[in-house]
N, C-alpha and C positions, 0 to 999 in steps of 0.2 A: 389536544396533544396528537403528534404525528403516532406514524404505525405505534401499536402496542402488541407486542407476542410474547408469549407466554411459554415456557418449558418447564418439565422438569427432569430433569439429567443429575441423576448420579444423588435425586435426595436436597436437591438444591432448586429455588424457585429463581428460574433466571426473567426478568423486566427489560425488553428491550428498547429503550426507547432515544430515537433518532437515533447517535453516533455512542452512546454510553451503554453499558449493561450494569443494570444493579440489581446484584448480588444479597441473594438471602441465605447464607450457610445452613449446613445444621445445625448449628448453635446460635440461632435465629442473628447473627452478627450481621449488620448491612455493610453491602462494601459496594464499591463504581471501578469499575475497571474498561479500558479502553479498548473498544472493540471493532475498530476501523480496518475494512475492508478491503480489497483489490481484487475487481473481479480478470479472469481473464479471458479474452476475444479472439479471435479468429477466422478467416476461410475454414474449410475443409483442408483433410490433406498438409496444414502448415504445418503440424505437431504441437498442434493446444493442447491434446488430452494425454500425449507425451509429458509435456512439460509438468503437468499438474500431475501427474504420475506421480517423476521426479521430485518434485517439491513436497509432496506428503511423506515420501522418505524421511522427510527430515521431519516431522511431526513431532508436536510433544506431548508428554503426556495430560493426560485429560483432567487429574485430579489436583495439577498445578497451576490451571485453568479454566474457572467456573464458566468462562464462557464458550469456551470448547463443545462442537454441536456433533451430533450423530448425524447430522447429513453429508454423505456421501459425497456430494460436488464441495463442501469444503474442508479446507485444512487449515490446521493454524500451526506454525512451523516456526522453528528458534531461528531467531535472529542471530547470524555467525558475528559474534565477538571476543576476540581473547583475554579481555579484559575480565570479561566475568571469571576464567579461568585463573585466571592471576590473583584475582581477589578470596579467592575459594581458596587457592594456596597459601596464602599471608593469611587467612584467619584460622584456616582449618576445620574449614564447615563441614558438618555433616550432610549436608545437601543444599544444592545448586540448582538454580532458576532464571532459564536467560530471559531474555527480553521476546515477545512473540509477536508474528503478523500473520493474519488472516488474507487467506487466497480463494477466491472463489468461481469454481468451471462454470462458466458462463453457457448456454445453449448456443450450438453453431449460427451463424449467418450467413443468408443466402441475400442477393441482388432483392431488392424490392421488401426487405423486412419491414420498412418503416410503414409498409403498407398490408402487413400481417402474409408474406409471403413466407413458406417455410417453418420456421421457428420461430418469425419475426416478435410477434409477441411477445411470446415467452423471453425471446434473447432481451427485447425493450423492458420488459415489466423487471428482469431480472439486475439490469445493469443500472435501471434510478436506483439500487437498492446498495452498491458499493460506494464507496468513495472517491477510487480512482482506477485507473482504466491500464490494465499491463495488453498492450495490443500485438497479438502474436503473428511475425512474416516468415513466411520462410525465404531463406538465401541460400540451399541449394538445388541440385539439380540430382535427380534420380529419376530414370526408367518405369523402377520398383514404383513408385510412389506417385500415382498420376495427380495433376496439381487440376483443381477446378478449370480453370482457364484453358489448360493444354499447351502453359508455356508459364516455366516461373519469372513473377516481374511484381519486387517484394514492392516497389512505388502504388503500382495499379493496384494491389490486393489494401493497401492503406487506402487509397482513393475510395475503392468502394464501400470499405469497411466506413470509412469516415462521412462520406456521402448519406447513407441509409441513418446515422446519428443526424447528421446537419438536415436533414428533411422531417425525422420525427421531432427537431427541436422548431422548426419552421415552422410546424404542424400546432404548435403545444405555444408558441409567440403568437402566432395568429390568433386564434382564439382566444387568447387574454388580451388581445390588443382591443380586437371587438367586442371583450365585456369589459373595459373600460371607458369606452366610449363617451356609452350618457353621462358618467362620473365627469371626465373630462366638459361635457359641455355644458354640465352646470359650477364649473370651476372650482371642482374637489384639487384642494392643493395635493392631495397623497396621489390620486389619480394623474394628475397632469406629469409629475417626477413620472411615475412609473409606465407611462405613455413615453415617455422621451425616454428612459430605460428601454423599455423595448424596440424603439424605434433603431437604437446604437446596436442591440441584437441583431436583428432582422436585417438591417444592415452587414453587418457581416458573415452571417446566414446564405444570405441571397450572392455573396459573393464567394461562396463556397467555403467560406472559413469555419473555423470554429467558436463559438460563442467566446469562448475564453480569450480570443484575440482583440474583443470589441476593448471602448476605451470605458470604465467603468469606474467610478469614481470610489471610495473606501465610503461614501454616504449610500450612494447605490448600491450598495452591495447586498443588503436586508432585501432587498427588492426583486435581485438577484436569485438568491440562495430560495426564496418563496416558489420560484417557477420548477426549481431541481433538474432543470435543460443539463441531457447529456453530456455536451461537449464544453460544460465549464468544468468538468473533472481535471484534475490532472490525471495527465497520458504519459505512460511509459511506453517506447516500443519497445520488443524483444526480437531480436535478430537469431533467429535459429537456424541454426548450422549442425553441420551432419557429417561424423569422423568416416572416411572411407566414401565420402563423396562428391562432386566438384561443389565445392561452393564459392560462389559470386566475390568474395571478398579476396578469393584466392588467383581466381581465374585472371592473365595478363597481370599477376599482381595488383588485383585490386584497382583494376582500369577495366573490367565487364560494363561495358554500360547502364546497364541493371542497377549495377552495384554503386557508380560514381551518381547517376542522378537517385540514388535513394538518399545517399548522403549528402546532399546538395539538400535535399528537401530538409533531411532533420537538421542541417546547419542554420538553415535561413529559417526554421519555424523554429531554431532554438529547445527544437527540444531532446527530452531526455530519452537514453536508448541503452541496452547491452547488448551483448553478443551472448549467448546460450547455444550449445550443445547437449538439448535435455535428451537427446539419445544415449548417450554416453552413460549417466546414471543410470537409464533401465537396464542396461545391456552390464553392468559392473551392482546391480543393487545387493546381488549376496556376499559381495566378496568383503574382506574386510581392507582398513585403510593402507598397511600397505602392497598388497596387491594390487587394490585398485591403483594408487598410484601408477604400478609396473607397465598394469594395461593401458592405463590413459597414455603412456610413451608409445607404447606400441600400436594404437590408435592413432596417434599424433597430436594426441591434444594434451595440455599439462594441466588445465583448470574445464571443468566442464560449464563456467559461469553461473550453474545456479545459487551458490553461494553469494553471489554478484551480485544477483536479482534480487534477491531478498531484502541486502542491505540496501539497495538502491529505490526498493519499495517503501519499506522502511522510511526512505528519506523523502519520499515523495508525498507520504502522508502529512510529513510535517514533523516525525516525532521523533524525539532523543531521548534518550535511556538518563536514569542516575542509578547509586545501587543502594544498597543495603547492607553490610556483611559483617559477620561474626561468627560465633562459635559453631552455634545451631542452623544457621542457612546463611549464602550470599546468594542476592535474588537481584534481576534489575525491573526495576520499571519503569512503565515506558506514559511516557506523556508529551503532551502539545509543548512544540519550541517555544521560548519565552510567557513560559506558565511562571506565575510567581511563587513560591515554596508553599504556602498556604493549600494555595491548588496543587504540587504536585504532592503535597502528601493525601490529597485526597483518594490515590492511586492507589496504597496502604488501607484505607478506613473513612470516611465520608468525616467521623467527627475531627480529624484532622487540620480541616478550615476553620471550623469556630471554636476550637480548643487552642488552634493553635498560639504556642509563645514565643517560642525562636528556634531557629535551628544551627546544627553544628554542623560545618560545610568543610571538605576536603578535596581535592583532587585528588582524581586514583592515581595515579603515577605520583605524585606528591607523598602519599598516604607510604606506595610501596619502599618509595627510595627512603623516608627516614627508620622503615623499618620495624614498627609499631606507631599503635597510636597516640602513648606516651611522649615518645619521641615525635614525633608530630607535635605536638600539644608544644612540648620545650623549645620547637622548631617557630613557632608562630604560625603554623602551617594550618590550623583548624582556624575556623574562622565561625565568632557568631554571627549568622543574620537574622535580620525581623524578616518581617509582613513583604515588605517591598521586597525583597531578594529575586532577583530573574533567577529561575535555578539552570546550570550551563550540562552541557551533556559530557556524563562522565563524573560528574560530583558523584563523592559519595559523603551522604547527610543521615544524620540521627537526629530525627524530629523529639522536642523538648512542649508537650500539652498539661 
């Protein structure tokens, strides 16, 4: 079995093991609850440990979440949804549970980490350990703020960032290529696949890409996932901007050259990105919300995007929410897209899966507009499912064991 670690926090034995945590209450109750990661990266100087500031703001409490850790570099932060807020209202719960993702300060990176330069290590050993990758640039320009390079150029600061991953994953391909060798030449069929798996790596490794762009079949993939290669995570970048100073997206309206081929790059590599202003939280963290609003005008910004981030982490992992809700709590939880009901009430309680009989399925906007759940029920609006039910994000289901 992969890593195994061991806590205890708060009177509770936490089991780490790969992507799940299982949970031993006080009242020896087992439970699995999902505890996937996002670490985040950066240069010097971007506003990494800005952002991860920012984002612990939003933290939740600890006792609504067994796997909520006392380490310092992370946080696990509620996921903004107004849904859960709506359903708190229609049932009139006494407490409220949103849905949570875990962010994790990753140690800086300097040029040459993959080669134990700096932090190098530490930043490598830390980041097989997330699930996906929020990669922080900065897009603007400040005096104050000396940027490593000595000129901000959010393309170049991706290049090296991504570089130092694409060399430790070369490093980590090579090596297995060479201990399968003799396997291959005595014609081990698992061998010869996974020679030719790495071979489609190393390939686009050596072309500077990222592992994830290779072509990789839904067979290969167990083959895959064995090696833990950095740069098959999903990558988020985070574009941080800075109220009160030029930033790139602004400058010529958003024709800075900087600015047009950074966006050139995430168009054509397709990938996922937000805009963040995690300054703006620190500089507003005591105020309440509506002041803050007042100053974020006065600032000039209207959203400081890390509510954006979150959800868009969130979605990067893979995972959509259903709820729970009644009298005594609306809670959401959170699990892997196209889980079947079975597995996601394993979210709730592990005996969930083999107890399971059927469940009763609603849509939350469905549920509110008939206005109970009587009404619902007279509506044709509840729905039983078995075993097969894909559950969709945003049910709200009461499992029936």
């Amino acid at each position: 079995m992969e890593s195994v670690r061991e806590w205890t926090i708060r009177k509770q034995v936490l089991l780490v093991r790969s992507n799940l945590v299982y949970c031993l209450d006080v009242n020896g109750v087992s439970r699995k609850i999902m505890a996937l990661s996002i670490g985040i990266v950066g240069l010097p100087n971007v506003g990494k440990s800005t952002l991860f500031n920012a984002l612990t703001k939003k933290s939740v409490p600890a006792e609504n979440y067994p796997f909520c850790t006392i380490d310092p570099s992370v946080g696990v932060v509620a996921v903004p949804d107004d849904r859960i807020q709506k359903l708190t209202e229609f049932s009139q719960s006494k407490k409220t549970v949103p849905a949570a993702v875990e962010f994790v300060d990753i140690a800086g990176i300097v040029k040459g980490a993959s080669t134990g330069e700096g932090l190098g290590n530490k930043f490598l050993s830390n980041i097989r350990e997330v699930d996906a990758i929020a990669e922080v640039v900065r897009i603007f320009e400040d005096e104050n703020v000396i940027h490593v390079d000595g000129k901000v150029n959010p393309l170049k600061d991706i290049e090296v960032i991504n570089l130092e991953l694409i060399l430790a994953d070369t490093d980590t391909v090579t090596k297995r290529k060479a201990n399968v060798v003799r396997d291959v030449k005595r014609g081990d069929k698992l061998a010869i696949v996974e020679e030719a798996v790495l071979t489609k790596i190393e390939a686009a490794l050596n072309a500077g890409k990222l592992a994830s762009t290779a072509d990789i079949t839904k067979e290969e993939l167990p083959v895959v996932k064995a090696l833990h290669l950095l740069t098959m995570k999903p990558f988020l970048y985070v574009l941080n901007k800075k109220a009160g100073s030029k930033n790139l997206d602004e400058i010529n309206g958003g024709q800075d050259e900087r600015f047009v081929a950074l966006m050139k790059f995430l168009n054509e590599s397709k990938a996922g990105y937000v805009m963040v202003d995690a300054g703006i939280e620190q500089e507003l963290k005591d105020l309440d919300a509506t002041d803050k609003e007042a100053f974020r005008k006065d600032l000039g910004s209207v959203d400081d995007g890390i509510n954006n981030l979150i959800r868009k982490g969130y979605e990067l992992l893979n995972l959509i929410t259903y709820f729970t809700t009644g009298e005594d709590e609306t809670r959401a939880w959170t699990i892997l897209r196209n889980s079947t009901a079975p597995i996601a009430g394993t979210a709730i309680h592990n005996d969930f899966k083999d107890k399971f009989i059927k469940a009763e399925v609603v849509e939350w906007d469905k549920l509110l507009g008939a206005g109970s759940y009587g009404a619902a029920r007279e509506k044709g609006l509840v729905r039983t499912e078995g075993k097969e039910y894909i559950v969709k994000d945003g049910d709200v289901i009461e499992f029936k064991i």
